[in-house]
C-alpha positions in Angstrom: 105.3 108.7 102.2 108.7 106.6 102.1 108.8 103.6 100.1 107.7 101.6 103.4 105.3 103.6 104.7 103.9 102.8 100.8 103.8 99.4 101.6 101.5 99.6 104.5 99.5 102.0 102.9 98.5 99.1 100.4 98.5 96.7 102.6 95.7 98.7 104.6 93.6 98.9 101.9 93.0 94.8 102.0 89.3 94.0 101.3 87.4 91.4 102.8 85.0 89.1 101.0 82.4 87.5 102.7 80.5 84.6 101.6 77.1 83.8 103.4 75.8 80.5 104.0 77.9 78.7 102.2 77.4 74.5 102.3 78.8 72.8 104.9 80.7 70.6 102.9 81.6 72.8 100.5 84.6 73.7 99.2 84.0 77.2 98.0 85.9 78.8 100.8 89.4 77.3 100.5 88.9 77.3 96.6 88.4 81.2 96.9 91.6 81.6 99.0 93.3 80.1 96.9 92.4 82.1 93.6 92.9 85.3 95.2 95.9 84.1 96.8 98.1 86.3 95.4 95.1 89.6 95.6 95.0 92.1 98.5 91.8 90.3 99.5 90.8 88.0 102.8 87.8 85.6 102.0 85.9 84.2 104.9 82.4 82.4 105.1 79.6 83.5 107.2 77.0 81.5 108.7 74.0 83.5 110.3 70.7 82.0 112.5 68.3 82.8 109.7 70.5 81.3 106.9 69.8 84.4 104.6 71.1 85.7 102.6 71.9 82.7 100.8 74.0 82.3 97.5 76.0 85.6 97.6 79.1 87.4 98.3 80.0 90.6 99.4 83.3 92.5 98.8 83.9 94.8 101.8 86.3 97.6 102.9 86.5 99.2 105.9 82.3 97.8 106.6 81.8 99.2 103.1 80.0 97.9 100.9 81.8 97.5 97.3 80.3 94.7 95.4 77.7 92.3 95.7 77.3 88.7 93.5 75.5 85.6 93.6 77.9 82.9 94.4 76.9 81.2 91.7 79.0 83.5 89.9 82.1 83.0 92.0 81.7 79.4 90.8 82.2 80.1 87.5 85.0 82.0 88.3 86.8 79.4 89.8 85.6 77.0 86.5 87.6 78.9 84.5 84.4 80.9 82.7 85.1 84.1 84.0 88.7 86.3 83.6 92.2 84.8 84.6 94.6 86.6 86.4 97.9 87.4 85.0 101.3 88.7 86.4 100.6 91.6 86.4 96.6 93.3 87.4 94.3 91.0 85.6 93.1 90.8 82.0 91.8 93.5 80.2 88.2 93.4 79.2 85.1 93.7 80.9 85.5 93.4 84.6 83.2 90.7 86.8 82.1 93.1 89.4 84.1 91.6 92.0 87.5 91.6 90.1 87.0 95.3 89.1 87.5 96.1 92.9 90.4 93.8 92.8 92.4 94.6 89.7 94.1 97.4 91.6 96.7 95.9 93.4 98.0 92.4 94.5 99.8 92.1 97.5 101.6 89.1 98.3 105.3 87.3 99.5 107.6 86.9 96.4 110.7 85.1 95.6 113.2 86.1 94.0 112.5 84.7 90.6 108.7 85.8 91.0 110.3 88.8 91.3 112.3 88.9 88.2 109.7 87.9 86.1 107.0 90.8 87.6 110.1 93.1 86.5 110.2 91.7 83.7 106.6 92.1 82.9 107.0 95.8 83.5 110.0 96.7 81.5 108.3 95.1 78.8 105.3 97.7 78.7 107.7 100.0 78.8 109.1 98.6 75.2 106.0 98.3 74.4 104.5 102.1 75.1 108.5 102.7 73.7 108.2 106.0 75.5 107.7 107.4 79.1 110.0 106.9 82.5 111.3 103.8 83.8 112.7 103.9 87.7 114.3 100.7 88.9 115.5 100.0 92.4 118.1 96.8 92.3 119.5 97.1 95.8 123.4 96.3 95.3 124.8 97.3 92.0 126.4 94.3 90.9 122.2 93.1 90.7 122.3 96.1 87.8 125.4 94.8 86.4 124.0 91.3 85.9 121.1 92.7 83.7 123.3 95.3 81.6 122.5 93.9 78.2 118.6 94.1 79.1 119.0 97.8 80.1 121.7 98.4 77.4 118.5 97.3 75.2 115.7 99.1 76.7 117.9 102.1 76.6 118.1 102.3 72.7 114.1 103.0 73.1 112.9 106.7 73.7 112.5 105.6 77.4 114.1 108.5 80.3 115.7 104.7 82.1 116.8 106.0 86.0 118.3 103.3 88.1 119.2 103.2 91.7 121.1 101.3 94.2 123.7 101.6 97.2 127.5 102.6 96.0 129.4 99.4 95.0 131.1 98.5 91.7 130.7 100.9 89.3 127.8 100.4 87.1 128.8 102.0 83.0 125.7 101.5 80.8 124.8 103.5 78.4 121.6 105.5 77.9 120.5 105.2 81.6 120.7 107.6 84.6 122.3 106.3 87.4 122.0 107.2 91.0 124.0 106.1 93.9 122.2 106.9 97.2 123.8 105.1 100.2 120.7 104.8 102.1 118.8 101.9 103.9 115.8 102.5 102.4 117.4 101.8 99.0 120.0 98.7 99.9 116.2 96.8 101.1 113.8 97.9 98.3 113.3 96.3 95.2 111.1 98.6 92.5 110.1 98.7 89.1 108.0 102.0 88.2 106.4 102.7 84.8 104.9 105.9 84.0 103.1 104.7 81.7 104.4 108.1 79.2 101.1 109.7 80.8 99.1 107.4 80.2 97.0 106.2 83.2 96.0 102.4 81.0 99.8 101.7 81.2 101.2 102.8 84.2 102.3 100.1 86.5 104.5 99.2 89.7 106.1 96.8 91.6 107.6 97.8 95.2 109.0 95.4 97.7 111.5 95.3 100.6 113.5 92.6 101.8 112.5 91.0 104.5 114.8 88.0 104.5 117.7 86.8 101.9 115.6 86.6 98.4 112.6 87.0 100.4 110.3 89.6 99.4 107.5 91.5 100.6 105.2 94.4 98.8 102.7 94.9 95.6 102.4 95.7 92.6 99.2 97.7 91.1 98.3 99.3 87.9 96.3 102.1 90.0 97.9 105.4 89.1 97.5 106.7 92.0 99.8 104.5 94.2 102.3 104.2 90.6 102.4 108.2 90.8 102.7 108.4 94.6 105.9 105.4 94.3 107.5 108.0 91.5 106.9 110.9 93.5 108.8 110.0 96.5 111.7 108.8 94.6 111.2 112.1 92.5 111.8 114.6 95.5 113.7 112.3 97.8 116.5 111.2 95.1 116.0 113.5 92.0 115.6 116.0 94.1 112.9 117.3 91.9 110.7 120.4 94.3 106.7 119.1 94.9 
């Protein structure tokens, strides 16, 4: 599954939330859109003849059923009583049902500086683990260049650090693996994978392409699955490393 096909794959496993009955003149609707905002997650509102059920939500996929919660509960949410999302997944702790079927993976348009910072985010749990594989995708390799000093860094940790872009000015840090791979697929993806040093709790990734200057589109997720699939690919496509 190519970098783009990955993408879509994500992006088809968006989740519907349905909230029945809600008040007319309520705002619950458009306050919900707005805190999942950034989540792979549509919220609509559902009025039927008989008015039930009444109160409650339902998390769907693909007309399955995942999660069911009185509203009531939603409300608190949005009050700030119940977990706040953070740049990258959401809190640890004990999951409210419906955010446990929505830690996964957030899917959303960055900028460029929303990008950096979810990068960031990564390459620090990276420090943090201080072991395991980091595999960045900065597009053009002056982008590396500019963040030498933060790699240079990261490198003096036990981490196997492999970076990729398209062949341009030559990129000389030490303690990092370097590959130049003049494809298209690598001058429009930007990627951050952490393997979390096999550990499924830490692993973590963000993939995007470009879809116009600075203009991003993609996820990232702390599932394993999709962070394994991500390294995969890049494993037997660039690395050249057999299935």
């Amino acid at each position: 599954m190519s970098l783009s096909e990955m993408i879509e794959y994500v992006k088809g496993k968006e989740k519907t939330l349905v909230v029945f009955n809600p008040p007319a003149d309520s705002t619950l609707i458009t306050d919900l859109r707005e805190y999942f905002a950034t989540q792979n997650v549509t919220v609509t509102g559902k009025q039927t003849s008989s008015g039930e059920p009444n109160n409650v939500a339902v998390l769907r996929l693909n007309g399955e059923v995942l999660a069911s919660v009185p509203v009531a509960q939603l409300q608190e949410l949005l009050a700030g009583g119940g977990l706040r999302e953070t740049g990258i997944g959401i809190d640890d702790g004990a999951y409210h049902e419906i955010l446990q079927h929505l830690k996964e993976t957030t899917f959303t348009s960055y900028d460029k500086a929303e990008m950096v910072t979810i990068s960031h985010e990564i390459e620090d749990r990276a420090l943090r683990v201080n072991g395991g594989r980091l595999l960045t995708g900065f597009q053009e390799a002056w982008k590396l260049n500019d963040q030498a000093d933060r790699y240079e860094r990261l490198a003096t940790q036990p981490i196997d650090i492999h970076t990729f872009t398209v062949p341009g000015e030559p990129v000389e840090i030490d303690g990092i693996t370097h590959h130049n791979e003049p494809t298209e697929e690598i001058k429009q993806s930007w990627f951050v994978v952490f393997d979390g040093d096999g550990d499924d709790s830490y692993k973590t990734a963000l993939l995007a392409t470009e879809q116009a200057e600075n203009q991003f589109y993609g996820f990232w997720s702390d599932d394993p699955e999709i962070v394994d699939g991500i390294g995969d690919y890049l494993d037997h496509t660039y690395l050249k490393i057999p299935p």
